[in-house]
C-alpha positions in Angstrom: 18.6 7.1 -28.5 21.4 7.7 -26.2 21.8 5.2 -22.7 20.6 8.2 -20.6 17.9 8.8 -22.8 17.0 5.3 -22.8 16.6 5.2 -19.1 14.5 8.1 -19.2 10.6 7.3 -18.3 8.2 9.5 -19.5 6.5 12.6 -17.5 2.6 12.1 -18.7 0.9 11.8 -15.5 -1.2 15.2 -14.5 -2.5 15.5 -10.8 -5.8 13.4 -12.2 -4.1 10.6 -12.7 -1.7 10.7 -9.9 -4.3 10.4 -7.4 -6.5 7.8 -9.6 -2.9 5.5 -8.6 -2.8 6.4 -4.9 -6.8 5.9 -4.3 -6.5 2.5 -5.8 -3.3 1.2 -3.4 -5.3 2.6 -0.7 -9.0 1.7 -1.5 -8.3 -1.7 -1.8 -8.6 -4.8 0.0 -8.0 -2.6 3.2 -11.3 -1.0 3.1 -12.8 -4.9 2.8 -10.7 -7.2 5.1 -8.7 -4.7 7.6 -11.9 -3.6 9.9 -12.1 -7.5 11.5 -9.1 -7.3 12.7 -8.6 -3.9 13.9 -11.7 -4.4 16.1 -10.4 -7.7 17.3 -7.3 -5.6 18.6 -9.2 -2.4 19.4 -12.7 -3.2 20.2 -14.8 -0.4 21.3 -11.7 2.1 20.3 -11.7 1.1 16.4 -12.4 4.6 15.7 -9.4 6.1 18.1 -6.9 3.5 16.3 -8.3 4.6 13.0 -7.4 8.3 14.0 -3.9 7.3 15.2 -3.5 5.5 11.6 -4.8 8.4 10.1 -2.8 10.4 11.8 1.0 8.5 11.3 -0.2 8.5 7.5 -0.7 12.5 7.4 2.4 12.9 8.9 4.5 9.9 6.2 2.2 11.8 3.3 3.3 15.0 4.0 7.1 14.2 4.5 6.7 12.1 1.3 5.5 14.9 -0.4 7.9 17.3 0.7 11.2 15.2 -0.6 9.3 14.4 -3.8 9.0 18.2 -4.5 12.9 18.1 -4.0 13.4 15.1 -5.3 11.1 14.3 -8.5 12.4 11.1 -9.8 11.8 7.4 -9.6 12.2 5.7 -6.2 10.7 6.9 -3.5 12.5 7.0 -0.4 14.8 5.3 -1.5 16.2 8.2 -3.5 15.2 10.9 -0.4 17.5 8.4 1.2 20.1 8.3 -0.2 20.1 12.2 -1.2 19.6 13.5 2.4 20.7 10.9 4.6 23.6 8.8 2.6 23.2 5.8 0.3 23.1 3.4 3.4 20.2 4.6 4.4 18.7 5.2 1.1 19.6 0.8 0.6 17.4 -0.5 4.0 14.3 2.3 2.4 14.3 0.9 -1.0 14.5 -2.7 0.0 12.0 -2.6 2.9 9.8 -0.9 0.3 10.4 -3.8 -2.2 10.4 -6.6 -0.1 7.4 -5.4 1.8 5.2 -4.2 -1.1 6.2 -7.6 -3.4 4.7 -9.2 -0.3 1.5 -6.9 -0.7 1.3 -7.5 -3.9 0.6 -11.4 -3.2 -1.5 -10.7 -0.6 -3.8 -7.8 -2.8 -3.7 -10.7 -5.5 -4.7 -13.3 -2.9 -7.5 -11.3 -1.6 -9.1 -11.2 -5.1 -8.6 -14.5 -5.7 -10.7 -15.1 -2.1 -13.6 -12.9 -3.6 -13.7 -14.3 -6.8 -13.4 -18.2 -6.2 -15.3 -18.8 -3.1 -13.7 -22.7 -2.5 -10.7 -22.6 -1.2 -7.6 -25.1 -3.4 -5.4 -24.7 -6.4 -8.5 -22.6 -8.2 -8.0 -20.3 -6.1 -3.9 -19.9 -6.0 -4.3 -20.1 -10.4 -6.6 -17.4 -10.5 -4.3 -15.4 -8.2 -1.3 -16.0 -10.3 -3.4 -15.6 -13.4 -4.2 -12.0 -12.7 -0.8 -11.4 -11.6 0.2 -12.0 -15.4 -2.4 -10.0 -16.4 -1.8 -6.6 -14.5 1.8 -7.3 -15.6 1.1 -7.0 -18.8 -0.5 -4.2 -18.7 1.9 -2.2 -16.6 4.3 -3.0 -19.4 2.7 -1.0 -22.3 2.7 1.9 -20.3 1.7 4.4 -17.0 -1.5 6.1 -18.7 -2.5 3.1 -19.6 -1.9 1.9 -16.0 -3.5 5.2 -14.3 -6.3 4.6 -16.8 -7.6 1.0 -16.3 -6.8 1.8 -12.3 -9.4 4.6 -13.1 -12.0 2.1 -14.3 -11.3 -0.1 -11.2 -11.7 2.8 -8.7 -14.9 4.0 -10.0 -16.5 0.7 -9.7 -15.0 0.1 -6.4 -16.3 3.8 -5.4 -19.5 2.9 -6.5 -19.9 -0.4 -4.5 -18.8 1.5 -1.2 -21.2 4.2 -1.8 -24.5 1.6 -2.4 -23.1 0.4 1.1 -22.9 3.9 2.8 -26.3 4.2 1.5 -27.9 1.1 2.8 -26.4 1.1 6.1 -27.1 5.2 6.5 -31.0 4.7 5.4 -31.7 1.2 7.2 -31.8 -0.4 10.8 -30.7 -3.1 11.8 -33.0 -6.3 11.8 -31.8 -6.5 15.4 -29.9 -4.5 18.0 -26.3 -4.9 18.2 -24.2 -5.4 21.3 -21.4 -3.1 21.7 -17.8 -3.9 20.9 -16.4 -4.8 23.6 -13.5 -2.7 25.7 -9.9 -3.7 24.7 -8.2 -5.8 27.3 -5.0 -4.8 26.3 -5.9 -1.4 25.8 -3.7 1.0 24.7 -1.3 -1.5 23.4 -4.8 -2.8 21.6 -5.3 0.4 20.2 -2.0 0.8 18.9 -2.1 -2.7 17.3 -5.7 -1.9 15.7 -3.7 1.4 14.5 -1.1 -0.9 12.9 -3.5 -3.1 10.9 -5.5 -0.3 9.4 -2.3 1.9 8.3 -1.8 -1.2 5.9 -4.5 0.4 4.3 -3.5 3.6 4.3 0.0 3.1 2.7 -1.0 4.0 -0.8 0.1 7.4 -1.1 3.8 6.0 -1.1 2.4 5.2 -5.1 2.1 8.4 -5.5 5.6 9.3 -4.7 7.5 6.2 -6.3 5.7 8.0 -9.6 7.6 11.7 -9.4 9.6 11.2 -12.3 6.4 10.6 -14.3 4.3 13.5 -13.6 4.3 16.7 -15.0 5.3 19.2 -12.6 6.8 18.4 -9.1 4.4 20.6 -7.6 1.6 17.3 -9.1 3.1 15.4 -5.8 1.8 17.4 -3.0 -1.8 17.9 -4.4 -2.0 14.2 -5.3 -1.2 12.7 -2.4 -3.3 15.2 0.2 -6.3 14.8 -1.9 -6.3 11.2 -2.5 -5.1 10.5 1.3 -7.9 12.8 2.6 -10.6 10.8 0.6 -9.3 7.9 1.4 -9.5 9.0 5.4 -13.0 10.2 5.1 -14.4 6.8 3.6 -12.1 5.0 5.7 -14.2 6.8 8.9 -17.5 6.2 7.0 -16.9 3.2 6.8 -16.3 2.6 9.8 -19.0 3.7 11.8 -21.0 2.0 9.7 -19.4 -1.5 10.6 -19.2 -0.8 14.3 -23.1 0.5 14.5 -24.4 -2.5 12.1 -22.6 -5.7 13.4 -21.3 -4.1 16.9 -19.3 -7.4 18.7 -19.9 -9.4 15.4 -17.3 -7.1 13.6 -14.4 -8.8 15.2 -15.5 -12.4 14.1 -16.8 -11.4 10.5 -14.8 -12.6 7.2 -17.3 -10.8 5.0 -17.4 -7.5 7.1 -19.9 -5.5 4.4 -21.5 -8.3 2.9 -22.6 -9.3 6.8 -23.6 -6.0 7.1 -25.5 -5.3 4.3 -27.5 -9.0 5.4 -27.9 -7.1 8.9 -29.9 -4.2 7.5 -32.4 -6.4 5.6 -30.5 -6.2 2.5 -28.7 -10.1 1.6 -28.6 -9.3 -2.0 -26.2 -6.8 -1.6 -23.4 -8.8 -0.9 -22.6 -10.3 -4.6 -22.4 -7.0 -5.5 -19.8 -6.2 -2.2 -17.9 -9.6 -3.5 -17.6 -8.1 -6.9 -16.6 -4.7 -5.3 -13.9 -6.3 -3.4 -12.5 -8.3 -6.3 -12.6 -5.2 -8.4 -10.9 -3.3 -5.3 -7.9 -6.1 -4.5 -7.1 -5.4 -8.8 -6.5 -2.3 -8.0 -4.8 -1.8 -5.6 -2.6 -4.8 -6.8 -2.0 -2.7 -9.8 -1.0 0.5 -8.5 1.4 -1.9 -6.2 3.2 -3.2 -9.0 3.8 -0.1 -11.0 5.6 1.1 -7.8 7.1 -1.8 -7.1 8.8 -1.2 -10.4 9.7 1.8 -10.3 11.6 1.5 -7.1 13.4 -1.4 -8.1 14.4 0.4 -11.1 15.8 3.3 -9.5 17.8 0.6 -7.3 19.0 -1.1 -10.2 20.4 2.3 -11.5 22.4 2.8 -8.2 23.4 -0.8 -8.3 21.8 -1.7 -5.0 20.3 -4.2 -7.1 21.4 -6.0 -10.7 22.1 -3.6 -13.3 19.7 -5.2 -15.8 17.0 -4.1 -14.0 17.6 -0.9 -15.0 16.2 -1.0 -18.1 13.5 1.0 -19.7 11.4 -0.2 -22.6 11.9 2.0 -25.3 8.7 2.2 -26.9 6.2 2.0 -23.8 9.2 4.1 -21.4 8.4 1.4 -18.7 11.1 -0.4 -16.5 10.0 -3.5 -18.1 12.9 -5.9 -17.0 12.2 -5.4 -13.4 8.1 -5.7 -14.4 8.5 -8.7 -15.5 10.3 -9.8 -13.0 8.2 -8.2 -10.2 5.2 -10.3 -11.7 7.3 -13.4 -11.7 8.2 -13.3 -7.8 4.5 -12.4 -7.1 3.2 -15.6 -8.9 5.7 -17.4 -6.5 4.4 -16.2 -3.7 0.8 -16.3 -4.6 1.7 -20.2 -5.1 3.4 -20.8 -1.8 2.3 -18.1 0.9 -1.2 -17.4 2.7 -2.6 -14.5 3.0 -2.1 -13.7 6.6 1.5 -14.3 6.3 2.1 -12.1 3.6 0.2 -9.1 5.5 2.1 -9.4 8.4 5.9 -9.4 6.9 4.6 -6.5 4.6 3.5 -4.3 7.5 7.3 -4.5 8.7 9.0 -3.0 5.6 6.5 -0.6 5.2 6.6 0.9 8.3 10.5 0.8 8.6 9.9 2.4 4.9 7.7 5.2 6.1 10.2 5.8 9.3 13.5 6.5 7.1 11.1 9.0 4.9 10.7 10.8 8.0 14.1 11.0 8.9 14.7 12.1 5.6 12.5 14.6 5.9 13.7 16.0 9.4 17.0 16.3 8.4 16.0 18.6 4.9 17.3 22.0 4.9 15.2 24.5 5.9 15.1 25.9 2.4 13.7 22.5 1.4 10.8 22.3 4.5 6.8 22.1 3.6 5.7 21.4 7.4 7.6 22.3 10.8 10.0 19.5 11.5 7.6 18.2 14.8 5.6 17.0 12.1 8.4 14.6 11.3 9.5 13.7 14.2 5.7 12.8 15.1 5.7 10.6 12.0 8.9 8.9 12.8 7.8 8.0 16.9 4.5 6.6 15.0 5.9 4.3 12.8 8.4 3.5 15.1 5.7 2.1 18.2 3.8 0.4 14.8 6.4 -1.4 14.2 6.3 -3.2 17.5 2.9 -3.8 18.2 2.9 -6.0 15.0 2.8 -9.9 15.6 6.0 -11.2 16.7 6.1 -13.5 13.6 5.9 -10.6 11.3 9.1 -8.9 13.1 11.1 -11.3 13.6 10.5 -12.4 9.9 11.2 -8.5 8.5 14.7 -8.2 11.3 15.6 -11.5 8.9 15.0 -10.5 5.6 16.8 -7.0 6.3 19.7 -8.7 7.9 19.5 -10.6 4.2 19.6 -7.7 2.6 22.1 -6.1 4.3 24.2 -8.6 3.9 23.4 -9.0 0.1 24.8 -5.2 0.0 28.0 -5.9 2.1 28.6 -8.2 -1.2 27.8 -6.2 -3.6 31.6 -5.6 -4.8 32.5 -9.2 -5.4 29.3 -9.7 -7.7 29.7 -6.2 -9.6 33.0 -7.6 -10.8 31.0 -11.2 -12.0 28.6 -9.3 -13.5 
């Protein structure tokens, strides 16, 4: 087999499969933890920030999907990057993506661990790094197996949220709620609520990292607005069934559903909820890394990252080197970060992520264009204001970490030669 063909990963996925990846980013431990905190931030306006999340993700889906159909190979934005607006641009894409999603890959394997060991200690962090090596190991022998076992996770996920919907449509609660409570930063609180629950939202980027494995190019678009607009609608269910349930409670709960569930007469729901989240934090954690990959790979090709990440495993077509040692960062952070953290700094890179695919997008010729351009520019002002309601922690730690990797690129030359 010749280098190029060696480098080659194999187009299997059909528009089935594509979307099974993007559902399973997105309904993951967003649908479980994310609600808390947006109503914390948006109080009686949840709903309004979940439309303005909604609404910045239609807009970064839709660009997304336009480049891929332009564009169908490994790498996301990084590659509309570099192909539209120049291989700067293409760099600060592809390692906000990296840096910010290996993040969210410790925090999706973090979440699981929290659902599946309820005492908190070193269990905890070993079960965490233990399914980290697990999910690796399967994203190594191959993407249909991947899309397949994410398959298996989604529909017992899917099944949990629906015994939920159900429960909370067809019951009362035991007692009234009280309202939430008005924002008292108020738009500025609806913008941050907006910012949390677009974490959530983020997994159609999956989707897109995955062109050069799908069939047809045309696979992209149709993936990514069907699994985004499922995601939306049980996102909204959802929802309103928190905020008309547990009212003022939703701010302070930990166990959003499972306190639900106990508020409609119905305690012996939430084991199942905790297994549903578990199952849903595998997923998406999953889907993460085979992105995560995927990027990295079509880095390494560009040498915006080591060369020897660039290579594909003959026999399975994978990028397995930088797999492997994906799953090897995320077991260090697993050990050494909490989950709060981890959320936070990834929110930065994804956003700065989503804002250069607009601006790729924008600046497409018109031959090129799926959607006017005041779509773009739409999602580009979104992501933008996002980015800035985020915690000042988060920002300052993402303005580092770029500056790193800018850096890191500035000496690319000298270690080139060593290598």
């Amino acid at each position: 087999m010749s280098e190029r063909g060696s480098r080659e990963l194999a187009r299997r996925l059909g528009t089935g499969d594509a979307v099974t990846v993007g559902l399973s980013a997105m309904i993951g431990a967003g649908v479980f933890a994310a609600f808390p905190a947006a109503a914390h931030a948006a109080g009686s306006h949840l709903m309004l920030a979940l439309a303005v999340a909604a609404g910045v993700a239609w807009c970064n889906a839709l660009a997304s999907a336009q480049l891929a159909q332009r564009y169908p190979s490994s790498g996301g934005t990084y590659l509309f990057g570099r192909e539209v607006l120049g291989p700067w641009w293409g760099f600060l894409a592809g390692w906000g993506f990296v840096i910010g999603k290996t993040a969210s890959c410790a925090a999706m394997a973090m979440t699981f661990a929290a659902y599946a060991v309820p005492t908190e200690g070193w269990l905890r962090r070993t079960t965490a790094a233990l399914a980290v090596v697990v999910l690796t190991g399967l994203n190594l022998h191959g993407v249909t197996r991947t899309a397949h076992a994410a398959r298996l996770l989604l529909l017992l996920t899917g099944a949990v949220l629906l015994g939920f919907l159900v429960l909370t449509w067809t019951r009362e609660p035991m007692s009234p709620p009280d309202p939430l409570p008005t924002p008292a930063s108020g738009a500025a609180g609806v913008l941050q609520g907006a910012g949390l629950l677009f974490f959530a939202f983020a997994g159609y980027a999956r989707i897109a990292t995955l062109a050069e494995e799908v069939r047809r190019p045309e696979v992209l678009t149709r993936a990514i607005v069907i699994a985004l607009t499922t995601a939306i609608a049980l996102y909204a269910a959802v929802g309103l069934a928190l905020s008309t349930t547990l009212g003022g409670r939703l701010a302070d709960s930990s166990t959003a559903l499972a306190d639900a569930a106990t508020a409609v007469g119905a305690p012996w729901y939430g084991p199942v909820i905790r297994i549903g989240a578990a199952t849903a934090s595998l997923g998406a954690l999953l889907a993460l890394m085979a992105g995560v990959g995927r990027t990295t790979l079509a880095m390494a090709r560009e040498r915006d990252l080591p060369a020897w990440l660039a290579s594909v495993d003959p026999r399975h077509q994978v990028p397995d080197r930088a797999q492997a040692g994906l799953g090897i960062l995320v077991v260090g952070l697993v050990l050494l970060l909490d989950l709060r953290g981890a959320i936070g700094f990834s929110s930065v890179g994804v956003l700065v992520y989503y804002a250069i695919t607009n601006l790729s997008a924008l600046r497409q010729p018109a031959s090129d264009r799926r959607v006017p351009r005041g779509v773009n520019l739409l999602g580009l002002a979104g992501c933008l204001i996002l980015v800035v309601t985020l915690p000042r922690e988060a920002v300052l730690a993402g303005v580092a970490v770029f500056a790193i990797g800018i850096l890191g690129r500035l000496a690319r030359p000298a270690w080139s030669r060593r290598t």
